[in-house]
C-alpha beads as a LAMMPS data file, in Angstrom:
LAMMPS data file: protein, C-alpha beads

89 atoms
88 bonds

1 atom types
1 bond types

-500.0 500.0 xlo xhi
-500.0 500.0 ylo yhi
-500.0 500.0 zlo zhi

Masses

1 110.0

Atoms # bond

1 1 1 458.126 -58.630 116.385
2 1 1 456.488 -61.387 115.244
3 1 1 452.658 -62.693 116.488
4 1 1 451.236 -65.831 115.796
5 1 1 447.383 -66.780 115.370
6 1 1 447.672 -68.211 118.632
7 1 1 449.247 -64.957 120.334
8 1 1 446.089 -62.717 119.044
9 1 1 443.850 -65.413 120.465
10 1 1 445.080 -65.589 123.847
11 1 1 445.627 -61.399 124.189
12 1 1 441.683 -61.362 122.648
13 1 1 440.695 -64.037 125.409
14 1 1 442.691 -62.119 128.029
15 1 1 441.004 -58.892 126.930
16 1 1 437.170 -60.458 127.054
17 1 1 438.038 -61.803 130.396
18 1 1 438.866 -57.706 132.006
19 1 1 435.986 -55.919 129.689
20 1 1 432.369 -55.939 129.625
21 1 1 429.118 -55.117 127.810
22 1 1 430.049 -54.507 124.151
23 1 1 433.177 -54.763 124.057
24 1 1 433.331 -58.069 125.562
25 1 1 430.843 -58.599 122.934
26 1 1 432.802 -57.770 120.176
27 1 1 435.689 -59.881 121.182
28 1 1 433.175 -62.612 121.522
29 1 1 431.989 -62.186 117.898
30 1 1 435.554 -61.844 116.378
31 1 1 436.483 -65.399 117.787
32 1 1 433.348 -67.012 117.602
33 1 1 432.653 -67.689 121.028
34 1 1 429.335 -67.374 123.311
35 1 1 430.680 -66.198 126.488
36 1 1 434.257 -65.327 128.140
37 1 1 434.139 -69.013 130.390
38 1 1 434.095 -70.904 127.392
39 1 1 437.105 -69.093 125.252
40 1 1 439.221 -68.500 128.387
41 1 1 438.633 -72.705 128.520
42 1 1 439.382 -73.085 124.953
43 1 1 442.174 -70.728 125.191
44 1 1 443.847 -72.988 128.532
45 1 1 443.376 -76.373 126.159
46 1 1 445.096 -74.602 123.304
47 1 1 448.246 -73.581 125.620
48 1 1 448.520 -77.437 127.161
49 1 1 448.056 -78.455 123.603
50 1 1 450.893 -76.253 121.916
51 1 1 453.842 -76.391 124.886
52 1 1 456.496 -78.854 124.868
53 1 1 459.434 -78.639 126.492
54 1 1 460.077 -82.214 126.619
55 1 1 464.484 -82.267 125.938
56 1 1 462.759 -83.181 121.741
57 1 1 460.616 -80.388 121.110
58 1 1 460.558 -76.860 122.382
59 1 1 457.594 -74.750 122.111
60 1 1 457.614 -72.663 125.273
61 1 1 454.890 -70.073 125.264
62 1 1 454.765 -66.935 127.224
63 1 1 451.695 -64.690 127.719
64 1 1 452.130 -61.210 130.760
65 1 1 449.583 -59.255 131.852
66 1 1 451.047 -55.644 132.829
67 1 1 449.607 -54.043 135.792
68 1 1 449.961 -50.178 137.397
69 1 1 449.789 -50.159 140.682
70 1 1 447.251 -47.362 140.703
71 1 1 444.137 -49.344 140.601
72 1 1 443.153 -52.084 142.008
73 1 1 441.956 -55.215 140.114
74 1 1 439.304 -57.216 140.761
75 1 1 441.328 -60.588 142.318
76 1 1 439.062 -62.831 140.421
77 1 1 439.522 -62.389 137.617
78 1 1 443.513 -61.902 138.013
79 1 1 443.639 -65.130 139.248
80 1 1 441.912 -66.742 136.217
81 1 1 444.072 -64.434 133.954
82 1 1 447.094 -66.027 135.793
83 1 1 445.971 -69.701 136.562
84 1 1 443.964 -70.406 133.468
85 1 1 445.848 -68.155 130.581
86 1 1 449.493 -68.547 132.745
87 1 1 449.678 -64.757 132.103
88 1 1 452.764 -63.573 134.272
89 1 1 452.087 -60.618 136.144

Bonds

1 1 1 2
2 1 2 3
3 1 3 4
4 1 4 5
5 1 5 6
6 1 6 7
7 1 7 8
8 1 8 9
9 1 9 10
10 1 10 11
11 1 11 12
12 1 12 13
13 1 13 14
14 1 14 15
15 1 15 16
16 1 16 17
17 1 17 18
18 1 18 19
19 1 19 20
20 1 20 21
21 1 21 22
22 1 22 23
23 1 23 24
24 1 24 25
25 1 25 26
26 1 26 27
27 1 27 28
28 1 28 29
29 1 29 30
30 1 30 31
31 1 31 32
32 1 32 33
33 1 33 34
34 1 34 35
35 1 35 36
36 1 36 37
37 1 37 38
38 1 38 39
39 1 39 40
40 1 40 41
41 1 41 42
42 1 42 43
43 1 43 44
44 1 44 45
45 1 45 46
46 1 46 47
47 1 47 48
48 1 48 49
49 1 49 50
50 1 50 51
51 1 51 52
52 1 52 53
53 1 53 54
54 1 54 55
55 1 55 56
56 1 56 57
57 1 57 58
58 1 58 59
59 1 59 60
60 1 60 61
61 1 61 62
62 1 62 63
63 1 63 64
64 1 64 65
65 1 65 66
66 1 66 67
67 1 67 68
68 1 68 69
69 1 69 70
70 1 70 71
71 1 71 72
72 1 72 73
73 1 73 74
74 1 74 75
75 1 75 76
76 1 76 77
77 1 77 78
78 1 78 79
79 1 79 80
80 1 80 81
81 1 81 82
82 1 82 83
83 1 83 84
84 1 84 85
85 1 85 86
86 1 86 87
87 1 87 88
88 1 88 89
């Protein structure tokens, strides 16, 4: 397996967006951010930025979030994981 830069960004924004407290806080620190909102927004600009699929240039990204279905998940934040990160559940 291979992981770009880019792929450890978006699983670190992914992971600030479902932890709090500390932890979030130590995501935070690693990638310089102040809060969760603004890398999960720097973290959507990136993706737009980086795919192309335009029949010239293919960069087609791919993020999943993997879910049991023991728990349930707070829809929220799901949602954002899904709209603004295109995670694929």
């Amino acid at each position: 397996n291979v992981l770009s830069p880019a792929n450890i960004y978006f699983a670190l924004c992914m992971l600030a967006q479902t932890t709090d407290g500390s932890s979030r806080g130590q995501i935070l620190d690693v990638v310089g951010k102040q809060n969760a909102d603004t890398l999960c927004e720097n973290a959507n600009k990136l993706w737009q930025k980086m795919y192309k699929n335009d029949g010239n240039t293919t960069c087609v990204l791919a993020n999943s979030l993997w879910l049991s279905n023991d728990y349930d998940y707070v829809s929220k934040t799901v949602n954002k994981l899904k709209d603004k990160l295109y995670a694929y559940l």
